[in-house]
C-alpha positions as CSV (number, residue, x, y, z in Angstrom):
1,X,0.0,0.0,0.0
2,X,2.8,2.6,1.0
3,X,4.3,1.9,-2.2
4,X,1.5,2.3,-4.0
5,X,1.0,6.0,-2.5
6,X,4.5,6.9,-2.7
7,X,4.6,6.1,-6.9
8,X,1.2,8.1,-7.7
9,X,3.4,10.8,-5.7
10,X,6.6,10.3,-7.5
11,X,4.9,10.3,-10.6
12,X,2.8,13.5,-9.5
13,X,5.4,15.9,-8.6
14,X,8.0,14.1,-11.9
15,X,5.1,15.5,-14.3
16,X,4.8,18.8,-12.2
17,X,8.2,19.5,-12.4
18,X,8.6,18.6,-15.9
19,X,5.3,21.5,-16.8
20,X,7.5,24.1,-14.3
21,X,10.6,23.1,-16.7
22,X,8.9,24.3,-20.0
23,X,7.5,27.0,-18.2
24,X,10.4,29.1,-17.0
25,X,11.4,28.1,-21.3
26,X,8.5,30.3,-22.3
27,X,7.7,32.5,-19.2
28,X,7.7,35.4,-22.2
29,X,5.0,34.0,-24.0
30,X,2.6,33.1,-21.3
31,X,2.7,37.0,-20.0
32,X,1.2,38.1,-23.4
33,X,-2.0,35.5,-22.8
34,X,-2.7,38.0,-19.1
35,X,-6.3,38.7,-19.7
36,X,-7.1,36.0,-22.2
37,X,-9.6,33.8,-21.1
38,X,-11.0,34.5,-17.1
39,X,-10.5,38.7,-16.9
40,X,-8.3,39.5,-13.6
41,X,-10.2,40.1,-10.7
42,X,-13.1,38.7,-8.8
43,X,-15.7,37.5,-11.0
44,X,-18.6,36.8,-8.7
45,X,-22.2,35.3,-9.1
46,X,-25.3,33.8,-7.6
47,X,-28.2,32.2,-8.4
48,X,-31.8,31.5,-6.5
49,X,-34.3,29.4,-7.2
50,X,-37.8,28.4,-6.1
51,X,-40.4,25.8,-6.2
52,X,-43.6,26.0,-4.2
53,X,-46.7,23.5,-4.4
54,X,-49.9,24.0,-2.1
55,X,-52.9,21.6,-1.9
56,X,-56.1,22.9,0.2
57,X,-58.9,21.0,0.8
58,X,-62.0,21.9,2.7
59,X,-64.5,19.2,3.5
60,X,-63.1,16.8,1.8
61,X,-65.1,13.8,-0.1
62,X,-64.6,10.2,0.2
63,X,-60.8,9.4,-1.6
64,X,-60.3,13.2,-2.6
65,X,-57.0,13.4,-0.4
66,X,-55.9,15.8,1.7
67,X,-54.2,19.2,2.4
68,X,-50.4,19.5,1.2
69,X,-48.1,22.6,1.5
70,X,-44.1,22.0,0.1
71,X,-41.4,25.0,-0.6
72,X,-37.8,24.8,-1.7
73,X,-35.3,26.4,-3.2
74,X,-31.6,26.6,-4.5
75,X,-29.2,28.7,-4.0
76,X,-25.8,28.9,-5.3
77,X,-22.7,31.7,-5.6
78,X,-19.3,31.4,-7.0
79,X,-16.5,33.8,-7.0
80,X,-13.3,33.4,-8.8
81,X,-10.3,35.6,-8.6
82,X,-7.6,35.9,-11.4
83,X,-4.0,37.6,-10.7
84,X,-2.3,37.1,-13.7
85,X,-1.4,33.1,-14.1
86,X,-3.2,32.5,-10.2
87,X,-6.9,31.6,-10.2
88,X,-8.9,31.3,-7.6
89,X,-12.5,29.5,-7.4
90,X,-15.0,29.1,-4.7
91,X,-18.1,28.1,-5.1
92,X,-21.3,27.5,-2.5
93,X,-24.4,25.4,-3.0
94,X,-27.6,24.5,-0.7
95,X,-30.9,23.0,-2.4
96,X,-33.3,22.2,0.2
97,X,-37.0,21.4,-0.2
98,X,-39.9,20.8,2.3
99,X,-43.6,19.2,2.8
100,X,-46.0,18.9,4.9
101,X,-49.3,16.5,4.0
102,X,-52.2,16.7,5.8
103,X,-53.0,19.0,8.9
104,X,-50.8,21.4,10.5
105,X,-52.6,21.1,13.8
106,X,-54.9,18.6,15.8
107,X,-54.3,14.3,15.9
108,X,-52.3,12.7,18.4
109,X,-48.9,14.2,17.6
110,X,-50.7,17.2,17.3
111,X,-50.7,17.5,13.4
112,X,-48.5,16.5,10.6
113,X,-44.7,18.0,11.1
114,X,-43.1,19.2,7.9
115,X,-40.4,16.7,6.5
116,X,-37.5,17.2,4.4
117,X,-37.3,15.6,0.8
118,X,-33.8,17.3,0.0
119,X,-31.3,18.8,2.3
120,X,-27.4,19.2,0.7
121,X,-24.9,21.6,1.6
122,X,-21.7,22.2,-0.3
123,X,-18.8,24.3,-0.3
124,X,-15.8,24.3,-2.7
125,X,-12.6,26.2,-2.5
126,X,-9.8,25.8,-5.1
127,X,-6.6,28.1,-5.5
128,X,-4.3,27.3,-8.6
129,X,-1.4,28.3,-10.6
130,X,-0.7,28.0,-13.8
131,X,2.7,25.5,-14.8
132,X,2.4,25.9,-18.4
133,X,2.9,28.9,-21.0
134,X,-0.8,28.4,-22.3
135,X,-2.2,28.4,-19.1
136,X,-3.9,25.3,-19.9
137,X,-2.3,22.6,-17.4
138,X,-2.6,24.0,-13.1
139,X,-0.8,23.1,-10.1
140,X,-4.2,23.2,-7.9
141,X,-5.5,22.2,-4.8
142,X,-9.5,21.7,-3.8
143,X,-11.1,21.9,-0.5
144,X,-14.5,21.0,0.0
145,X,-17.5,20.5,2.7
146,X,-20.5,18.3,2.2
147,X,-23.1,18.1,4.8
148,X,-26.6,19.0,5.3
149,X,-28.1,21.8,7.1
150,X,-31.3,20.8,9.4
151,X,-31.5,17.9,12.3
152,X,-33.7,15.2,10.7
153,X,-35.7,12.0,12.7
154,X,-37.1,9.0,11.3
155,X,-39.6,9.6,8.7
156,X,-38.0,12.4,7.3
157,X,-39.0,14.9,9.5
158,X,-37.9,18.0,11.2
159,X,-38.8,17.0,14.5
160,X,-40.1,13.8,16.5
161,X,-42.9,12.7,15.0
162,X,-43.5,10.1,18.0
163,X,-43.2,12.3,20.7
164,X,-40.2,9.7,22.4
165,X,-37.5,11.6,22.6
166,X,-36.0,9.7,19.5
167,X,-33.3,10.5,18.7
168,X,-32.5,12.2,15.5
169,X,-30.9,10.2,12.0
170,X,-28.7,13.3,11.0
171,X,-28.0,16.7,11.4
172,X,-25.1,19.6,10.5
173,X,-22.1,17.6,10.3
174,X,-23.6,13.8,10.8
175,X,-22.4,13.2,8.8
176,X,-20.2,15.3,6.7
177,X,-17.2,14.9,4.2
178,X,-14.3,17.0,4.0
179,X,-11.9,16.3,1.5
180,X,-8.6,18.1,0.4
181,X,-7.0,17.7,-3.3
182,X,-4.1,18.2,-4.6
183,X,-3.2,17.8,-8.3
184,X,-3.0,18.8,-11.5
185,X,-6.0,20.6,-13.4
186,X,-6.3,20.5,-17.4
187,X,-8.2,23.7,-18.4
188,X,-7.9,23.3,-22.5
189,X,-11.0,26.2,-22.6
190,X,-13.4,27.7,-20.4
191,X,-15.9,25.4,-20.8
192,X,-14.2,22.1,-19.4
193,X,-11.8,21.3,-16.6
194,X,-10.2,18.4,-15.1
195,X,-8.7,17.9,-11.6
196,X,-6.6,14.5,-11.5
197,X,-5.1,13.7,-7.8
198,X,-3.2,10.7,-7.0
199,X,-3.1,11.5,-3.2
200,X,-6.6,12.9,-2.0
201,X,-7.6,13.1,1.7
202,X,-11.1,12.8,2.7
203,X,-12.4,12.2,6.2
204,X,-15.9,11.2,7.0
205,X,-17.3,12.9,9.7
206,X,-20.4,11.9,11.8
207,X,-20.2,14.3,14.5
208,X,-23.3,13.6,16.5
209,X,-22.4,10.2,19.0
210,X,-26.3,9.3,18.9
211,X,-26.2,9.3,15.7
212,X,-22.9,7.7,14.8
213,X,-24.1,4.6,16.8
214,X,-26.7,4.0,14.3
215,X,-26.8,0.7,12.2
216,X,-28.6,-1.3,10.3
217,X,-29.8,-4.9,10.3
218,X,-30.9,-7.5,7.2
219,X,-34.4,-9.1,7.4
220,X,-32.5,-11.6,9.1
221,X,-30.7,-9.9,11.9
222,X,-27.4,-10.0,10.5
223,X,-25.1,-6.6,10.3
224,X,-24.8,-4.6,7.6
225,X,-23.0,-1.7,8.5
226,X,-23.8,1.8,9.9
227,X,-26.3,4.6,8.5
228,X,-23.8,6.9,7.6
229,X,-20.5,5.0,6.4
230,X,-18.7,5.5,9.7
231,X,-17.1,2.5,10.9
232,X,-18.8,0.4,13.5
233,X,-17.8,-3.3,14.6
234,X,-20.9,-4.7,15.3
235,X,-23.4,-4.5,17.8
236,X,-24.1,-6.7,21.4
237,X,-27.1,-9.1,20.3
238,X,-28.3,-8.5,24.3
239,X,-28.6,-5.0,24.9
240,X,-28.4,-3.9,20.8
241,X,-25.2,-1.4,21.5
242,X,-23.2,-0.6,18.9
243,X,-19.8,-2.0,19.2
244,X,-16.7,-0.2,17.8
245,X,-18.0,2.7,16.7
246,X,-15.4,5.6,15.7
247,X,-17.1,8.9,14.9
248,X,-14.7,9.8,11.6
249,X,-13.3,7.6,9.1
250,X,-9.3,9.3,7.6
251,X,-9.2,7.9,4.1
252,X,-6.2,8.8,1.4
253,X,-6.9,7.7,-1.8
254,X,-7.1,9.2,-5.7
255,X,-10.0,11.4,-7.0
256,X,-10.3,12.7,-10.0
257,X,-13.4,15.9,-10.7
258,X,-14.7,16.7,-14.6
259,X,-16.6,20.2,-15.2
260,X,-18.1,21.3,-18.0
261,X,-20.5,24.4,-18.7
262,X,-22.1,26.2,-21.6
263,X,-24.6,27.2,-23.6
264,X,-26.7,26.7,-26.6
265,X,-29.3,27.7,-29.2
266,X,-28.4,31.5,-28.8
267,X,-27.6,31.3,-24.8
268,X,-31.6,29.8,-24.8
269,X,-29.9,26.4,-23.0
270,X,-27.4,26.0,-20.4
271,X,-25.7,22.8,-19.3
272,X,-23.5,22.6,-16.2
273,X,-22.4,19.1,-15.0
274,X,-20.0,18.1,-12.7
275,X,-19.0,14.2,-11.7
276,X,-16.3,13.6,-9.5
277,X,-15.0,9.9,-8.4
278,X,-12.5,9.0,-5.3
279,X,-10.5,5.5,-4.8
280,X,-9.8,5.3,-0.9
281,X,-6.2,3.5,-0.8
282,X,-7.3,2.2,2.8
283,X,-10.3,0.6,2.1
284,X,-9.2,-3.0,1.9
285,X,-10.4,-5.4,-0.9
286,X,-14.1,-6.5,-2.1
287,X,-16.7,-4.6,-2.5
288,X,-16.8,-2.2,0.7
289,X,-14.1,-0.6,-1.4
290,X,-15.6,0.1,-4.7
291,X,-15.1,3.7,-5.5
292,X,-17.1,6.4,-4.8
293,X,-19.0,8.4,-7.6
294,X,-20.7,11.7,-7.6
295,X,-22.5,13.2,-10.8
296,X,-24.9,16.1,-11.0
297,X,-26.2,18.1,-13.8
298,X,-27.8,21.6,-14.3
299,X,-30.1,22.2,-17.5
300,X,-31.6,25.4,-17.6
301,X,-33.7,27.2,-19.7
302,X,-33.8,30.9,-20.1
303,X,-37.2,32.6,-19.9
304,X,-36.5,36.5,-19.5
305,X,-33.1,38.3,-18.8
306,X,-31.3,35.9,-15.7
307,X,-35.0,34.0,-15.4
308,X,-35.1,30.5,-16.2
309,X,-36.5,27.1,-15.8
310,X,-33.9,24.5,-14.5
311,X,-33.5,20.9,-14.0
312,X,-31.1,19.9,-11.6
313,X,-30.4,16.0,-11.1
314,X,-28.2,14.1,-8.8
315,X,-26.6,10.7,-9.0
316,X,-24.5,9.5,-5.7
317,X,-22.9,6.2,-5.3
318,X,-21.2,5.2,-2.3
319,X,-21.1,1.5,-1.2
320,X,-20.7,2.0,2.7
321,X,-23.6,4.8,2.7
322,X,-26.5,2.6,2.5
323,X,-29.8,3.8,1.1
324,X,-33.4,2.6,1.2
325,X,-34.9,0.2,-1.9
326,X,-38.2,-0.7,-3.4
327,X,-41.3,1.7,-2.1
328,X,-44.5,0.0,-0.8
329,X,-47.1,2.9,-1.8
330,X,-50.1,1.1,0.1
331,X,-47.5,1.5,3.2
332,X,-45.7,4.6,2.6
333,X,-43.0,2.9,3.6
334,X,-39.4,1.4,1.8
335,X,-39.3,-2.6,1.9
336,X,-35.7,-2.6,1.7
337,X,-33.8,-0.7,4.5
338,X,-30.5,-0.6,4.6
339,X,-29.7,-1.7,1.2
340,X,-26.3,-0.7,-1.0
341,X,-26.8,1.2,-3.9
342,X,-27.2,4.5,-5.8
343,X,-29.2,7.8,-4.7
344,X,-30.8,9.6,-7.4
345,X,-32.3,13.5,-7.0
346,X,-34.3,15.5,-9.4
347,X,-35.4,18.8,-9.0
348,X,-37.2,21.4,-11.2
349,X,-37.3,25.5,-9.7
350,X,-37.6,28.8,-11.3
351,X,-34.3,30.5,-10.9
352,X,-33.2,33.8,-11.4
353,X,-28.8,34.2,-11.6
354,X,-26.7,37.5,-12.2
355,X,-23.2,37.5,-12.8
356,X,-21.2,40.2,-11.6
357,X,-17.3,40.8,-12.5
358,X,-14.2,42.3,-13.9
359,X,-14.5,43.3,-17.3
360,X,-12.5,41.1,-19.7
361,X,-9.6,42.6,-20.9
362,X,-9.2,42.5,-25.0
């Protein structure tokens, strides 16, 4: 394994130094290219978006349903900063949506509490510097947060449905992932990038003891693992305690991250997607250490000046975050907890985005 790491690091800074070699060879040419491409400066922008979906009914008929209220939003900035051959990105994302069905008051958990049915939190932060004289190839480094915002208990909802004290499933920073990576970035236009790292760092973080103990059993009592990915032993068939359980997991592995943005049909269209995989060198053999794999997409289409209709999806696969399989809708319920697979997310808002910036220089 340590030799493993230490030739994806050999070959890493070989390449780097050979890009810093052919730099210094054209260091003339690369200072005519200042202010092609990304202008110098902060370039800054945002974008907020909004869905909202409301059901009354009053007196309702036999079968005709109930009340339903849900609300969410996006809302996303970026700033990059440009200093001649340094560039500097940092971008912010939180898409959240809620819903409450039926009544807000009465019952005997005294009416419906709202639930969540999205709640992700990101935040990316990226400083690199250009190693060749087209400014194409980047010594870069990437930190990033992902976590969610608001406590959660079983059922999806925002507080205990069951009046038990439960405790919750997940909340800010149970779990989270915080991962630092360093590589080399391909920028061949502004449209595309690619971020290759042979020695990433990401830590898995479920803060929250209550809910790091959490785990999950097959239909026929065996362990599967915990909730979140965290590691946990086992569990003590007597008393059901977790056994083992460590609140973060250190992993070092490779990652690699694709972007591409742009626009069609007379800026009518935009496309952003992003997909991003990690290999954790620690992981051990077999399937608990299948990489993990991240793609979401942005389609939007322009209405009026910034105004737009988008479709955001989401596709996250990670083998030791289990997910729930195969929806009973007589039940409301999942028949499958626990299970190993793929999340999928789909989302469609009314945004409104404004860039804001340095004006390129010609």
């Amino acid at each position: 394994m340590i030799k493993k790491i230490l030739f994806f690091a050999v070959t890493f800074f070989f390449v780097a130094s050979l890009f810093a070699q052919e730099d210094e060879l054209r260091n003339k040419e690369s200072l005519s290219k200042v202010g092609e491409g990304l202008p110098n400066g902060w370039t800054t922008g945002g974008t907020f978006g909004l869905n909202l979906d409301q059901l009354l009914i009053i007196n309702p008929r036999a079968g005709a349903g109930d009340n339903k209220f849900g609300f969410g939003g996006n809302v996303g900035f970026f700033g990059t900063y440009k200093k001649d051959r340094f560039v500097w990105d940092n971008t912010f994302n939180l898409q959240e949506t809620f819903q409450r069905l039926g009544r807000s008051q009465g019952g005997l958990i005294g009416g419906n509490p709202f639930q969540k049915t999205i709640d992700m939190l990101e935040f990316f932060t990226k400083p690199g510097y250009a190693i060749t004289a087209d400014e194409k190839w980047y010594a870069a480094i990437e930190a990033g947060l992902q976590s969610q915002l608001f406590k959660t208990f079983a059922g999806a909802y925002l507080k205990d449905a069951t009046n038990l004290n439960a405790d919750p499933i997940s909340a800010f920073f149970s779990p989270a992932a915080i991962t630092i990576t360093p590589g080399v970035e391909w920028r061949p236009n502004a449209n595309f990038s690619l971020l290759v790292s042979p020695i990433a760092v990401r830590m898995l973080i479920v803060a929250n003891e209550d809910i790091a103990d959490d785990y999950v059993l097959d239909a026929d009592g065996n362990f599967v693992g915990s909730v979140h990915g965290n590691p946990i032993a086992g569990f003590d068939p007597l008393t059901g305690a977790a056994i083992g359980v460590e609140s973060m997991d250190f992993q070092l592995g490779a990652a690699a991250k694709a972007k591409y943005q742009n626009t069609f049909l007379n800026d009518r269209i935009s496309f952003a997607t992003t997909a991003y995989t990690y290999y954790n060198y620690l992981g051990g053999a077999g399937d608990k250490n299948l990489p993990i794999f991240e793609w979401t997409t942005n389609t939007g289409f322009n209405i009026y000046k910034g105004l737009s209709l988008n479709l955001l999806t989401g596709l996250y696969y990670d083998y030791n975050k289990l997910v729930s399989k195969d929806y009973d809708a007589d039940t409301g319920n999942f028949r499958v907890q626990g299970a190993h697979g793929a999340m999928f997310t789909e989302q469609i808002l009314i945004t409104y985005s404004k860039i804001f910036g340095a004006e390129k220089k010609e």
